[in-house]
C-alpha positions in Angstrom: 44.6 -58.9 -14.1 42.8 -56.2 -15.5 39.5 -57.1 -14.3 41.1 -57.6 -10.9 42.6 -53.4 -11.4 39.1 -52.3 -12.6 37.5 -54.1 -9.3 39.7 -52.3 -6.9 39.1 -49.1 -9.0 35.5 -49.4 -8.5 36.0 -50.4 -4.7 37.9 -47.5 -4.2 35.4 -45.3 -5.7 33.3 -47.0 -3.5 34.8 -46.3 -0.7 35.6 -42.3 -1.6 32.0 -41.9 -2.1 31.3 -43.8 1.0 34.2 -41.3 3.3 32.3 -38.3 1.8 29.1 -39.4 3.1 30.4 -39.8 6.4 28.6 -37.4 8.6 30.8 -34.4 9.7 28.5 -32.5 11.7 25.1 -32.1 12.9 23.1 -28.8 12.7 19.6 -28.1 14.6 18.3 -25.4 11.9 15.0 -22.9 11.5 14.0 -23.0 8.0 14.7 -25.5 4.5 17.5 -27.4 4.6 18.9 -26.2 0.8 18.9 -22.8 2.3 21.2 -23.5 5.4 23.0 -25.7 3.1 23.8 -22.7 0.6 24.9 -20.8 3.2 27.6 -22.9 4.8 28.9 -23.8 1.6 29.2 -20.0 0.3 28.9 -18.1 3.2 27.8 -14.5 1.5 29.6 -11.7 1.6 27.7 -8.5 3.0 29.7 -5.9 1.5 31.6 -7.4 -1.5 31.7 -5.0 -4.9 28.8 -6.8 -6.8 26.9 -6.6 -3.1 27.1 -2.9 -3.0 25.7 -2.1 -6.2 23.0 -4.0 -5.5 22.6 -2.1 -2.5 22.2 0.8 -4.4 20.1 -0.5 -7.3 17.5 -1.5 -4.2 18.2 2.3 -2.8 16.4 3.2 -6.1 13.5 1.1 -5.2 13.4 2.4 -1.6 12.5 5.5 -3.5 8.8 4.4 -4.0 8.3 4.4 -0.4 9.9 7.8 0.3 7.1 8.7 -1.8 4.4 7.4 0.3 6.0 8.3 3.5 6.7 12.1 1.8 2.7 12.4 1.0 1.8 10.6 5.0 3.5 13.4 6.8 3.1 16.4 3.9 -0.7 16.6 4.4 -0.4 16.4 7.7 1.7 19.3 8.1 -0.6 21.2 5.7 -3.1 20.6 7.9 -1.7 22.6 10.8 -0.5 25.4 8.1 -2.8 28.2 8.8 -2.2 29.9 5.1 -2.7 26.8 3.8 -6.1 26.0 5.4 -7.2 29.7 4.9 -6.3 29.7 1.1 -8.8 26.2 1.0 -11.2 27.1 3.5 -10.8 24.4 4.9 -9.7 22.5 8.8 -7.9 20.3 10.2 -10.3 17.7 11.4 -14.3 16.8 10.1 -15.2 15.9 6.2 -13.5 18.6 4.9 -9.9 17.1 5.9 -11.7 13.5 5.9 -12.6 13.9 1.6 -8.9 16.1 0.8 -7.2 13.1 2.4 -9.1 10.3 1.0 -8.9 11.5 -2.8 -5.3 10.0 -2.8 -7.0 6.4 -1.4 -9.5 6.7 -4.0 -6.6 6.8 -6.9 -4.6 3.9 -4.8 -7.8 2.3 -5.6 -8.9 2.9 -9.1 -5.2 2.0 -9.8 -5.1 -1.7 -8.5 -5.8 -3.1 -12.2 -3.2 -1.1 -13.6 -0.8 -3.0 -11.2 -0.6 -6.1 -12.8 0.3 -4.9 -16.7 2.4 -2.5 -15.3 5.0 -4.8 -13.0 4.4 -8.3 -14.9 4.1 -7.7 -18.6 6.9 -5.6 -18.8 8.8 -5.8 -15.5 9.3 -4.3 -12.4 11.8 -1.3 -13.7 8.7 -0.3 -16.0 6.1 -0.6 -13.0 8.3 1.6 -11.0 8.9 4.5 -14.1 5.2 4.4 -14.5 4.2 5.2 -11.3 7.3 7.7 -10.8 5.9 9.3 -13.8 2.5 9.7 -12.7 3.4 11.3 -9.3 5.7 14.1 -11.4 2.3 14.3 -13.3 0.1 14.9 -10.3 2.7 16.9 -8.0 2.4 19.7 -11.0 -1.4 19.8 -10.7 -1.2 20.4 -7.0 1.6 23.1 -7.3 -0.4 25.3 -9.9 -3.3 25.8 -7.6 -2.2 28.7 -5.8 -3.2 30.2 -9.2 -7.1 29.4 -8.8 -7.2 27.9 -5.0 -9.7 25.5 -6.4 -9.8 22.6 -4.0 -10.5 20.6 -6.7 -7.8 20.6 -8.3 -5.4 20.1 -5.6 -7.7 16.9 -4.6 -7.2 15.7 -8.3 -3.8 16.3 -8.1 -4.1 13.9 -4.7 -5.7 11.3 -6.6 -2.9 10.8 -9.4 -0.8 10.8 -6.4 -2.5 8.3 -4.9 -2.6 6.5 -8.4 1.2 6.8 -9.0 2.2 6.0 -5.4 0.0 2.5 -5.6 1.5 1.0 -8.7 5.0 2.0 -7.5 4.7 0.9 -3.8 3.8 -2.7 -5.6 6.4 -2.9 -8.0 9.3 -0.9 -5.6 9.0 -4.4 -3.1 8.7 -6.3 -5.6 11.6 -5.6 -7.2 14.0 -5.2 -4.0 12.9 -9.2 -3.0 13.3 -10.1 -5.7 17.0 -8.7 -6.9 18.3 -9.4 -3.3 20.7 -11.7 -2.3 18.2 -14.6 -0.3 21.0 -14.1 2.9 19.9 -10.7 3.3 16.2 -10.6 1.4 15.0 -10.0 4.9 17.0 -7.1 6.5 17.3 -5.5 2.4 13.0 -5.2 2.0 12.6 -4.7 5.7 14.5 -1.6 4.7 12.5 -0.6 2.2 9.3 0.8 4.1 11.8 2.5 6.6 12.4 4.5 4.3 9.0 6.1 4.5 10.5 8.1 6.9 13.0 9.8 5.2 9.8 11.4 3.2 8.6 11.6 6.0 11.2 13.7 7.7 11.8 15.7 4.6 7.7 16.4 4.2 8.2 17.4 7.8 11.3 19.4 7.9 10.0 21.3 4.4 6.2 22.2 6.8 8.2 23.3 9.2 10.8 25.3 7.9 8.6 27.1 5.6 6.0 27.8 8.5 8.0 31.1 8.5 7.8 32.3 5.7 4.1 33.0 5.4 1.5 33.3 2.4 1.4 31.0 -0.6 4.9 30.0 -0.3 4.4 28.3 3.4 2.8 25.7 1.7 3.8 25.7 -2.0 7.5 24.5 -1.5 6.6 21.5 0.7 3.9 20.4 -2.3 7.0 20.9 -5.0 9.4 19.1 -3.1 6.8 15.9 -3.8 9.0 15.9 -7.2 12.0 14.7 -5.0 11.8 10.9 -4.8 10.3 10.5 -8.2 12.2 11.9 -10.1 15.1 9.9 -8.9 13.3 6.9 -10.3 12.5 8.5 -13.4 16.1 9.8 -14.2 18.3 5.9 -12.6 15.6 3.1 -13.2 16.8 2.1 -16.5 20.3 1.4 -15.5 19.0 -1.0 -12.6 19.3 -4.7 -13.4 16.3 -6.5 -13.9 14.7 -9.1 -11.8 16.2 -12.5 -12.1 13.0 -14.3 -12.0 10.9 -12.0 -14.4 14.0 -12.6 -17.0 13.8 -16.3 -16.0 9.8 -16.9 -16.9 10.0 -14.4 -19.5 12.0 -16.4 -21.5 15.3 -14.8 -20.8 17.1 -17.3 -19.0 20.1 -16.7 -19.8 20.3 -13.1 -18.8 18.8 -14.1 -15.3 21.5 -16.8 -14.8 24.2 -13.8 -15.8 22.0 -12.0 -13.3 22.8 -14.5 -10.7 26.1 -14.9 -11.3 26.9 -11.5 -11.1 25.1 -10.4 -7.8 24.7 -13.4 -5.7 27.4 -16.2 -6.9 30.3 -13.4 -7.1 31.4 -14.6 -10.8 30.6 -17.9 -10.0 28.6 -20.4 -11.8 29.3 -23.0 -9.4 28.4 -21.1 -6.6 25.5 -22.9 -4.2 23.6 -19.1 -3.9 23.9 -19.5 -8.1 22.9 -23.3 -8.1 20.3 -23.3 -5.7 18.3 -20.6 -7.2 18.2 -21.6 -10.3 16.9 -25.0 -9.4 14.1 -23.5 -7.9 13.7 -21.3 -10.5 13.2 -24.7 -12.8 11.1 -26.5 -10.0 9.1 -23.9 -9.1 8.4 -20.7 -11.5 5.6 -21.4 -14.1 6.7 -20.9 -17.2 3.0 -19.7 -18.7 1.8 -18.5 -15.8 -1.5 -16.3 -14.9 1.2 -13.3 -14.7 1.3 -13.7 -18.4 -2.2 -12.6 -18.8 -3.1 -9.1 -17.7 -7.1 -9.8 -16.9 -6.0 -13.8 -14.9 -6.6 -13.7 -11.2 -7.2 -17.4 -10.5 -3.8 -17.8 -9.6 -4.7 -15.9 -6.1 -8.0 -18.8 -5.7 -6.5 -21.5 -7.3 -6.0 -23.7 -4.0 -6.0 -23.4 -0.2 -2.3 -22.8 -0.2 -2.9 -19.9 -2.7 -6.0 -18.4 -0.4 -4.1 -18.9 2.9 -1.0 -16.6 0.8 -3.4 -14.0 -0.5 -5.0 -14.1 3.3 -1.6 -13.6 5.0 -0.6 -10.6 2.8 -3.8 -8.9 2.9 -4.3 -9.1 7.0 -0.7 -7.9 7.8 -1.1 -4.9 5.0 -4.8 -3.6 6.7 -3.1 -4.7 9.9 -0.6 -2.4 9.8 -3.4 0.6 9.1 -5.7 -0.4 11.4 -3.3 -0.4 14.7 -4.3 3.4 15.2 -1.1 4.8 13.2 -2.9 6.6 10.7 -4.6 9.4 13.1 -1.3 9.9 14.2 0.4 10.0 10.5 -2.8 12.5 8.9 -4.5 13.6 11.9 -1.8 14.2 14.8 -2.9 18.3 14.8 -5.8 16.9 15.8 -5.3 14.5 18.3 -2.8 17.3 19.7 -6.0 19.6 20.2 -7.3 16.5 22.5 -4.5 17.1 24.6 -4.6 20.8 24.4 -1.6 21.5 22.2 -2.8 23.8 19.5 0.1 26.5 18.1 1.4 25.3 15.1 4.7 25.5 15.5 4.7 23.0 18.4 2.7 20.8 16.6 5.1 20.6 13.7 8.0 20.3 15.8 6.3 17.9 17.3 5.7 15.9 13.8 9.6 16.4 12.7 10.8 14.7 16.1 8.0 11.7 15.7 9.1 11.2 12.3 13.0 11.1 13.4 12.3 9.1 16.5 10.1 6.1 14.0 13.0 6.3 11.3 15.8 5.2 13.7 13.7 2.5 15.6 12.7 1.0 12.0 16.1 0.7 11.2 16.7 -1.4 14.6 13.3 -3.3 13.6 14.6 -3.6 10.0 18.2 -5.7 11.7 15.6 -7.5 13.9 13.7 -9.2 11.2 16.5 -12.3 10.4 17.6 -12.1 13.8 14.1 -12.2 15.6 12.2 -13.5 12.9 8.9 -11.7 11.3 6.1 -13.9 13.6 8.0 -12.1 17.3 8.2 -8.6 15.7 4.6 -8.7 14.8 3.3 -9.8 17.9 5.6 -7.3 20.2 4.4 -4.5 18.1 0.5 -5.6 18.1 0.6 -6.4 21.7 2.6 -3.6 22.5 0.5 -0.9 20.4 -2.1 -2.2 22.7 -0.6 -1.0 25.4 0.2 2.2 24.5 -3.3 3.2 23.2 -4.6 2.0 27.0 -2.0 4.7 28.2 -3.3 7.3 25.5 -6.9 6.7 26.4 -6.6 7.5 30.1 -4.1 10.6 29.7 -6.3 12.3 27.5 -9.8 11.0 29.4 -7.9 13.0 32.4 -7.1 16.4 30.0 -10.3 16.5 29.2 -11.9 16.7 32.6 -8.8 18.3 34.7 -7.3 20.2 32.0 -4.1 19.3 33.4 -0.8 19.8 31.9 1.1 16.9 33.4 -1.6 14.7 31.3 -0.8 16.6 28.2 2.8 15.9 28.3 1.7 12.0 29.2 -0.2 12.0 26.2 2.7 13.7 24.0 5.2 10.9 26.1 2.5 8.0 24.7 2.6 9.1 21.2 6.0 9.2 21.1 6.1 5.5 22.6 3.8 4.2 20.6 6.0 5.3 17.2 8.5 3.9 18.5 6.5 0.4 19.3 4.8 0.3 15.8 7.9 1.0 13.9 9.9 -1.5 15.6 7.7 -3.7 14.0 5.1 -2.7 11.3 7.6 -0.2 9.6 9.7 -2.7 8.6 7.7 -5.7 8.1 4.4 -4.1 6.1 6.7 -4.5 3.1 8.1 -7.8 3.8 5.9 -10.0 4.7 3.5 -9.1 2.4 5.4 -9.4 -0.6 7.5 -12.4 0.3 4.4 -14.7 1.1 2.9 -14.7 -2.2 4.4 -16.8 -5.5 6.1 -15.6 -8.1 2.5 -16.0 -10.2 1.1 -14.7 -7.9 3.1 -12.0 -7.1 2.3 -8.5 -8.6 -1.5 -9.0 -9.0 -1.2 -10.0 -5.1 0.6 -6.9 -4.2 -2.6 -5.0 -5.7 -4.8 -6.9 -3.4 -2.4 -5.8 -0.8 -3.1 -2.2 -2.1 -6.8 -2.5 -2.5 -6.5 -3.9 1.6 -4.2 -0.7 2.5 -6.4 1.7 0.5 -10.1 0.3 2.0 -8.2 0.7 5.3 -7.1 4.3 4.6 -10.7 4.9 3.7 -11.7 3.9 6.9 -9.0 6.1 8.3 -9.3 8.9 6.3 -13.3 9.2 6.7 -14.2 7.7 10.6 -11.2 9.4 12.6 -11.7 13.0 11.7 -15.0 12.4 12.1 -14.6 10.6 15.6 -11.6 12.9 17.1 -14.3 15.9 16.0 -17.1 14.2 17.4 -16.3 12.2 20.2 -12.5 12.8 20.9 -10.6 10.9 23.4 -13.3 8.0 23.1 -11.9 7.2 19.9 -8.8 5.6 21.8 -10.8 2.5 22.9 -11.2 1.3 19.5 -7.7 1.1 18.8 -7.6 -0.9 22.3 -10.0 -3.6 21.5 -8.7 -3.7 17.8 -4.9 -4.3 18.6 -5.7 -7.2 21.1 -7.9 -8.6 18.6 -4.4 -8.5 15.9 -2.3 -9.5 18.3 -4.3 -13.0 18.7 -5.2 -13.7 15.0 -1.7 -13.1 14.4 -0.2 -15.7 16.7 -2.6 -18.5 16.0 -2.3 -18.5 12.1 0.3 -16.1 10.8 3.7 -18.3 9.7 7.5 -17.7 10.2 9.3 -16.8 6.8 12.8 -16.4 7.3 15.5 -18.5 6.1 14.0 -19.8 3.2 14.4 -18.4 -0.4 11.2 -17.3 -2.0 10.2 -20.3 -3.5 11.4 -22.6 -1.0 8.2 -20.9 0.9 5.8 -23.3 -1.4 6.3 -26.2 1.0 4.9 -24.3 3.7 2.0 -22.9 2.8 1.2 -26.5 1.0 1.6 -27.6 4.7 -2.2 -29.1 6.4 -0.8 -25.9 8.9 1.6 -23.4 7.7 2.1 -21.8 11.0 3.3 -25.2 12.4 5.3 -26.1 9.3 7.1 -22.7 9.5 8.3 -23.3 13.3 9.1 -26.9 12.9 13.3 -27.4 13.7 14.8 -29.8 11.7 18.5 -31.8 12.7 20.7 -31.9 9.3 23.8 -33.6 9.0 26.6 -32.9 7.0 29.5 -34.3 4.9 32.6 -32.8 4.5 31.6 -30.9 1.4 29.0 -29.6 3.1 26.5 -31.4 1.7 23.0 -32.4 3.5 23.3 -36.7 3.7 20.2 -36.6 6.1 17.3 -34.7 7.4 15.5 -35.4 10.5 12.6 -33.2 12.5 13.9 -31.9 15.6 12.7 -33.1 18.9 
C-alpha cells in the first residue's frame, strides 16, 4: 500500500513536471535566448527608485564626456577670439593652430598606460577621480597664462588635459556599462557620449557670451569654466556604487551580488536580472585575469575572438574621427572662411546652434540604438556623412569661383546636415560599441587602445586639416568622400550586431567562425508557463 502511494506520488510529479514543460508560447527573438528569457520573466522597470539612482550615479559618469566635448568646442571658439589669438600670436588655421590643438592628443597618448592601473587595480570610481583630478590640475595652468602669455604653457596645460580627459573617457564608459541595468545598457551608454554636447554647448555659449567683453577676460572665463565637469566628479564619485563585476573578480562577491540585488533585481535575490548575471559572472569572468596585472596585454592577442574584439573597438573609435567631424569640431572658423563667412560673431553663433542642433539629434540616436540596433545606425550615419560631404564639396567648389552667396548659405545648410547625420549615429554609439565589445579582461586596457586609435586619429586631424583647409581649401572635401564610402562598406561586411545580449553573453559571438552572421542569426524559443526556455531552434 505504501509503495503503491509513493508510485502515484512520483507519477504525479511526473506529470507536474511534464504540464510545466508544455510549450506555452513561441517567440522569434534577436539576440541570446537567457537574455529574452530574463526579460519576460522580470520585465524591468525603467523608472523604479533603485532605477533612478542609478540614473544619476551614471549622470556622474556622463561627466567625463562633458569634459571632452567642453575642450572640442572651447578651442574652437578660441580660435575665432580675436584677443585671444592676438595675446598668442597666433591663427586660426596652419601649424600654429595644428601644434596648440594637438598638445592635448599628445597627453591622450602618453596617458594610455596609465589607463589600465588606473580603472582595473583599483576600480573604475578611482580611474574616474584620477583623471577628474588631473584636468582641475591642467585647467589651472592654462588660466594663469594671461600672466606671461607664454604659449607654452597654455599647450602644457592642453597636454594634462588631454592626459586627464583620456584616462577618464576610459573609465567614465566603463563604468556606466557596466553598473547599468542589461534592459537599458544600450540607450544608458549611448547617452553617455551625448553628453559631449552639453560641454559643448556650455564651451560654446561661455566663447560666445564673453566675445563681448573684450581683452583678457574674452577668453579667460571660457578656459576656467573647464573646472565645471571635473569637479563634479571630484566632489560625488565616492558615493557612486561600484561596478558589480570589478567587486565580483576582485574578490568581493558578496558586495557585487548586494550590488545586483539592489539595482537590477529590485530587492530580489530570486529575480532572473539577479540570477542571470551572476551565472555569467561565474561562467564567464576570470577570476586571475590579465586585468590583475598592470604590464599584461595578451589578453587583447590571446585568440581570434580576442583580435576580432580589439579590431571592432578600435575601427569604430578612429571611425568616428575620421568621417570629417573633427574640422568641423576644431576647425569650423576655418572652413567658414571657405565659404566666406569670416566675423566672429557669426561664426560663434554659428558653433552654439551646431552644438544645440547635434545634442538633440544624439539624444534621438541615443533611443535608436535598442530600437534600431548599433549595425543600421552606423551604416545610415557612414553612408549618409557621405552624402553630405559630396554636397559640401560642390557648394564650396562653386564659392570659390562665383563668390556667390546662395552657395555660402548651402554650405552653412550642409554643415548643419551633416551634424545632424553624424550624431544620429556616431554621437551615441562611439561610446557604446566600443566598450561593450570587449571582455571584461579585456576591458580597460582595451579602452586605451581605443584611446591610443582616437588620439593617432586626432593627430591626423589636428596636423593635416589646418594644413589642407590653408593650403588647398575646398579640395579637402573629397577626402572625406572617398573615406566615408570606404567605412560605410568595411562596416557592413564585418562589424556585428550587439544588442540584446548582456555583456558576457557577447563571448559566443565573437567565438562564432563569423561574428557578423552569428549576431543577425533569429532564433524561435519556446516557452513554459513559468517562462522558462524548454527549446531553442534557429529561425528560418
Amino acid at each position: 500500500m505504501v509503495l503503491e502511494k509513493e508510485e502515484m506520488g512520483y507519477e504525479e510529479r511526473e506529470a507536474r513536471m511534464d504540464q510545466e514543460k508544455v510549450v506555452t508560447q513561441i517567440k522569434v527573438i534577436k539576440g541570446d535566448e537567457a537574455f529574452n528569457e530574463a526579460y519576460i520573466k522580470n520585465p524591468p522597470k525603467a523608472f523604479s527608485s533603485s532605477a533612478i539612482v542609478l540614473y544619476l550615479a551614471c549622470l556622474v559618469g556622463f561627466m567625463c564626456s562633458t569634459m571632452n566635448g567642453y575642450d572640442g568646442s572651447l578651442l574652437n571658439g578660441l580660435l575665432a577670439n580675436p584677443d585671444f589669438k592676438d595675446f598668442f600670436n597666433g591663427s586660426n588655421a596652419g601649424i600654429w593652430a595644428g601644434i596648440v590643438s594637438s598638445m592635448y592628443q599628445i597627453g591622450s597618448v602618453v596617458a594610455i598606460p596609465a589607463i589600465g592601473p588606473a580603472v582595473d587595480n583599483y576600480g573604475r570610481r578611482v580611474g574616474m577621480f584620477i583623471g577628474a583630478f588631473t584636468i582641475v590640475i591642467g585647467t589651472i595652468i592654462q588660466g594663469t597664462t594671461f600672466r606671461n602669455a607664454s604659449v607654452g604653457q597654455f599647450m602644457g596645460g592642453r597636454f594634462l588635459l588631454g592626459f586627464g580627459v583620456s584616462i577618464a573617457a576610459s573609465a567614465g564608459p566603463v563604468y556606466v556599462v557596466e553598473v547599468s541595468h542589461p534592459a537599458y545598457r544600450g540607450v544608458v551608454t549611448a547617452l553617455y557620449n551625448c553628453f559631449w554636447f552639453t560641454g559643448s554647448i556650455v564651451a560654446g555659449g561661455a566663447t560666445r557670451g564673453s566675445l563681448n567683453l573684450g581683452g583678457h577676460t574674452s577668453w579667460l572665463i571660457p578656459v576656467w569654466l573647464q573646472l565645471m565637469a571635473s569637479c563634479i566628479i571630484v566632489g560625488l564619485v565616492w558615493l557612486l556604487p561600484e561596478s558589480p563585476r570589478w567587486l565580483y573578480v576582485n574578490n568581493k562577491q558578496e558586495s557585487a551580488k548586494a550590488m545586483l540585488i539592489k539595482y537590477h533585481g529590485e530587492g530580489s535575490e530570486s529575480n532572473a536580472w539577479v540570477q542571470l548575471q551572476l551565472s555569467e559572472y561565474e561562467q564567464y569572468l576570470e577570476m586571475d585575469g590579465a586585468d590583475k596585472r598592470w604590464w599584461d596585454y595578451r589578453a587583447l592577442f590571446r585568440n581570434r575572438a580576442s583580435i576580432y574584439r580589439l579590431a571592432c573597438n578600435c575601427v569604430i573609435s578612429i571611425y568616428g574621427q575620421w568621417a570629417g567631424n573633427a574640422v568641423l569640431s576644431y576647425f569650423l572658423s576655418a572652413v567658414l572662411d571657405t565659404a566666406g563667412v569670416t566675423d566672429p560673431v557669426t561664426q560663434l553663433n554659428i558653433n552654439l546652434g551646431l552644438s544645440c542642433l547635434q545634442f538633440a539629434s544624439a539624444l534621438v540616436g541615443a533611443s535608436l540604438v535598442d530600437r534600431v540596433g548599433r549595425r543600421p545606425l552606423l551604416l545610415f550615419t557612414n553612408a549618409g556623412c557621405c552624402l553630405v560631404w559630396i554636397g559640401v564639396t560642390a557648394a564650396t567648389a562653386t564659392y570659390d569661383s562665383t563668390q556667390s552667396a546662395t552657395s555660402a548659405r548651402a554650405t552653412i545648410a550642409f554643415i548643419f546636415i551633416f551634424g545632424v547625420v553624424y550624431a544620429v549615429g556616431f554621437t551615441p554609439l562611439q561610446a557604446l560599441y566600443p566598450v561593450e565589445v570587449l571582455s571584461f579582461e579585456m576591458r580597460a586596457k582595451g579602452m586605451a587602445f581605443s584611446n591610443l586609435a582616437v588620439s593617432a586619429g586626432g593627430l591626423l586631424n589636428q596636423f593635416a586639416w589646418p594644413v589642407s583647409l590653408e593650403k588647398i581649401g575646398w579640395k579637402t572635401y573629397i577626402c572625406f568622400v572617398i573615406w566615408c564610402a570606404f567605412q560605410t562598406v568595411t562596416i557592413y561586411f564585418f562589424i556585428p550586431e550587439t544588442k540584446n545580449r548582456t555583456l558576457e553573453e557577447l563571448d559566443d559571438i565573437f567565438s562564432a567562425k563569423n561574428p557578423k552572421k552569428a549576431s543577425l542569426e533569429k532564433k524561435k524559443i519556446a516557452l513554459d508557463a513559468n517562462a522558462n526556455v524548454v527549446n531553442v531552434e534557429v529561425a528560418v
